[in-house]
N, C-alpha and C positions, 0 to 999 in steps of 0.2 A: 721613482721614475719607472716606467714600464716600458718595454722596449717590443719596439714595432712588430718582432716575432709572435711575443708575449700577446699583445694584442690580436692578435687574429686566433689566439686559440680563445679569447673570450667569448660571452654570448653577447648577439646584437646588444639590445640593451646597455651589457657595460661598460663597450666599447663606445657608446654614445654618451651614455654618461661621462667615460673619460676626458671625450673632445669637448665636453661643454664649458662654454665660457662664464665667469663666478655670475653674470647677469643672469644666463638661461639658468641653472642651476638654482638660484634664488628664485626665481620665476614658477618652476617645476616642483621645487619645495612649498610653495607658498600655496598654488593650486591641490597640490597632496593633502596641505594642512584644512582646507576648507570642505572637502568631497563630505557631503554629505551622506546619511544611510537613513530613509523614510521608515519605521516599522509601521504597519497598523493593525489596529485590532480585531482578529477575527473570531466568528464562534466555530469553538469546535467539531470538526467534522466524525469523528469516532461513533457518534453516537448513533447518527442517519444511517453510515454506511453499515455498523452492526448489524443495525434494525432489518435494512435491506437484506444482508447475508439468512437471518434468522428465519426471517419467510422466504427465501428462494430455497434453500436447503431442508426446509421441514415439510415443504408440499413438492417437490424432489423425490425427498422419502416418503411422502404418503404413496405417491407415485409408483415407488420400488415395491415397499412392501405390502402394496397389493389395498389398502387403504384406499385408492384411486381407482377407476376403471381405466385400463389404460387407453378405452375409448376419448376420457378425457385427457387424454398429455396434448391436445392442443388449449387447451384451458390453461392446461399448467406453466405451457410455454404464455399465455399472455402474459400470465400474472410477471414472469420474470421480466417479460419486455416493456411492462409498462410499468412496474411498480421497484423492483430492482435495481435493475439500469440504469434508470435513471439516478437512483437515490445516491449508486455507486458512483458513476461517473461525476456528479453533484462533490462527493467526495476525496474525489479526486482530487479535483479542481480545488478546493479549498485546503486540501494537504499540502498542494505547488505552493499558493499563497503564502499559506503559514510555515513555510519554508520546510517542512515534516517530509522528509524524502520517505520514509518506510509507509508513511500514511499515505503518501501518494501512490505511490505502487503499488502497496498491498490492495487499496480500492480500484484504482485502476485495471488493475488486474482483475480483479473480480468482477468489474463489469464487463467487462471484455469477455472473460470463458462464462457469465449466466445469459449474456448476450447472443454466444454459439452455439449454448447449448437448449438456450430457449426456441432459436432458430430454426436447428435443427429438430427437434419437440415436434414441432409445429410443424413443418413441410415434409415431414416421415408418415410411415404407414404406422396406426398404435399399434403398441409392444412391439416393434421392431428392433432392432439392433444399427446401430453404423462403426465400420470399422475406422473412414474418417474421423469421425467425433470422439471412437477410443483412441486414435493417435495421439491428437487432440490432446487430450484432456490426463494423458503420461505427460506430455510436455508443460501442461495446465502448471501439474502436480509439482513439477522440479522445480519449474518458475515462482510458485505461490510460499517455495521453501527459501528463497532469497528473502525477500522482507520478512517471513517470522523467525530466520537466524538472525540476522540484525536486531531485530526487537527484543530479543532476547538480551540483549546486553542492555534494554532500558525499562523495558516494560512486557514483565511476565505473561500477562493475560492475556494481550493482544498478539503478543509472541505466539502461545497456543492457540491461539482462534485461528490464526495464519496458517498456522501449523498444519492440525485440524483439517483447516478447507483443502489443503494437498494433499492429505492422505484421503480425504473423502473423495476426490477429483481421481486419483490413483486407482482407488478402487473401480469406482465407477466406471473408467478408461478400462480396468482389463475386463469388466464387465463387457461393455461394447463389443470388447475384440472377441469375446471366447465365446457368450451368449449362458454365460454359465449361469444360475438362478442361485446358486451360492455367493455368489461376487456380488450380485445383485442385492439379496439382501444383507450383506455385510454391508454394503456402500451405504444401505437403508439405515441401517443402524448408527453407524459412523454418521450421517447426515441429523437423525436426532440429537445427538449429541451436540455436533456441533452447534445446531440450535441455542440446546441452551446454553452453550457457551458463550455465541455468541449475545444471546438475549441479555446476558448478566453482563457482559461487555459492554454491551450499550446503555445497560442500565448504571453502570461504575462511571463511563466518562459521562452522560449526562449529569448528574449527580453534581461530579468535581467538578464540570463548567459552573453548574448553576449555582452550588453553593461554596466554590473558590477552595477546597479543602475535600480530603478524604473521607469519603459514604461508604462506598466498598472498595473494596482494594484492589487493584489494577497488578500489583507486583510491582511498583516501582522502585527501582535502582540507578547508581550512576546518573546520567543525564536527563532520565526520567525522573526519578527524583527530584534535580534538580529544578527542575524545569516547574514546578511546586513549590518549591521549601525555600529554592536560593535567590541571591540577590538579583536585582536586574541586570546590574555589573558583570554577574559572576556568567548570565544565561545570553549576554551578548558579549565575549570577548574574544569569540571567536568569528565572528560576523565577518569579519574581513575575507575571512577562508570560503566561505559560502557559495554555493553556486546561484547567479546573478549580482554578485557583490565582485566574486573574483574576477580575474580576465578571463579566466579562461574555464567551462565546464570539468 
């Protein structure tokens, strides 16, 4: 028996549970036992949003390291606005689905800062500097570093791609603020790079969708792994925890 004090330090819920009669109780059990969870099948989004990173970041760099006239950086801004952006945000949207919170984020994110920075590209005088768009793109940096620590604990590669794109954002950011032509080409080079990082990225998860198993290697561990090798059972048993399954975000 629990005693009327005892009950008011409970939480709602158990105290509602307590008063219920053996009818509602059977009733609340019974609706619990039937809740259904829909999954469905999506194609992988890794591979678009790579693809999209690899050319926003390598005509970036052509950009920096002089490759580019910087007569052209409104060119350079289309190509972001039109071919990027979209691809990312596309990506997004299909990591929500597939329930991939780092996949969502990490793309999300990334359409968002080739989005401001394409924007700005484009409605700037060429080779100019903005100190906005270096604030900017410090905060780009630290943000881009949340999803590639997470991913780190499942999947290496895209871990560093993530990475990668904040340190390259980093750079570039205190490029803007200082105007220094060192920063500048540092950020060039950090931006090839991550090119091909991310090219191979895209080329590893395309791969694994198309042919259900390991092409190149991704770095998978723990959940990433999993999410490959293990049972169906084993890769929804946590479904319950999920955000849009649980009550509460």
């Amino acid at each position: 028996m629990v005693r009327d004090e005892d009950q008011d330090r409970l939480p709602t819920g158990a105290r509602r549970r307590l008063s219920e009669t053996p009818g509602e109780r059977a009733a609340r059990e019974e609706v619990a036992s039937r809740t259904t969870v829909v999954l469905r099948p999506l194609a992988g989004p890794l591979g678009l949003g790579f693809l999209g990173l690899a050319a926003a970041t390598f005509v970036v760099a052509g950009l920096q390291l002089g490759w580019v006239e910087p007569a052209e950086g409104k060119k350079v801004a289309l190509c972001l606005l039109a071919f990027t952006v979209p691809l990312q945000f596309t990506a997004a949207v299909v990591g929500i689905l597939a329930r991939d919170g780092i996949a969502a984020t990490g793309m999300g994110l990334l359409s968002g800062i080739w989005a401001a920075v394409g924007l700005v590209l484009f409605t700037s005088d060429p080779g100019s500097t903005s100190d906005a768009l270096g604030l900017f793109l410090l905060v780009a940096a630290v943000a881009m570093w949340a999803p590639a620590s997470a991913a780190a604990a499942s999947k290496l590669v895209p871990a560093l791609v993530l990475g990668t794109a904040g340190l390259r954002f980093l750079l570039t950011g205190i490029y803007e603020l200082s105007a220094d032509e060192g920063w500048e080409d540092a950020a060039g080079v950090v931006g090839l790079v991550l090119a091909l990082l991310a090219a191979y990225a895209a080329y590893a998860a395309e791969y694994e969708d198309a042919f259900k198993h390991t092409v190149l290697p991704l770095g998978r561990r723990g959940k990433g792994a999993l999410a490959v090798s293990g049972t169906y059972a084993q890769q929804v048993a946590e479904l319950a925890k999920e955000p849009g399954v649980r009550q509460q975000l």
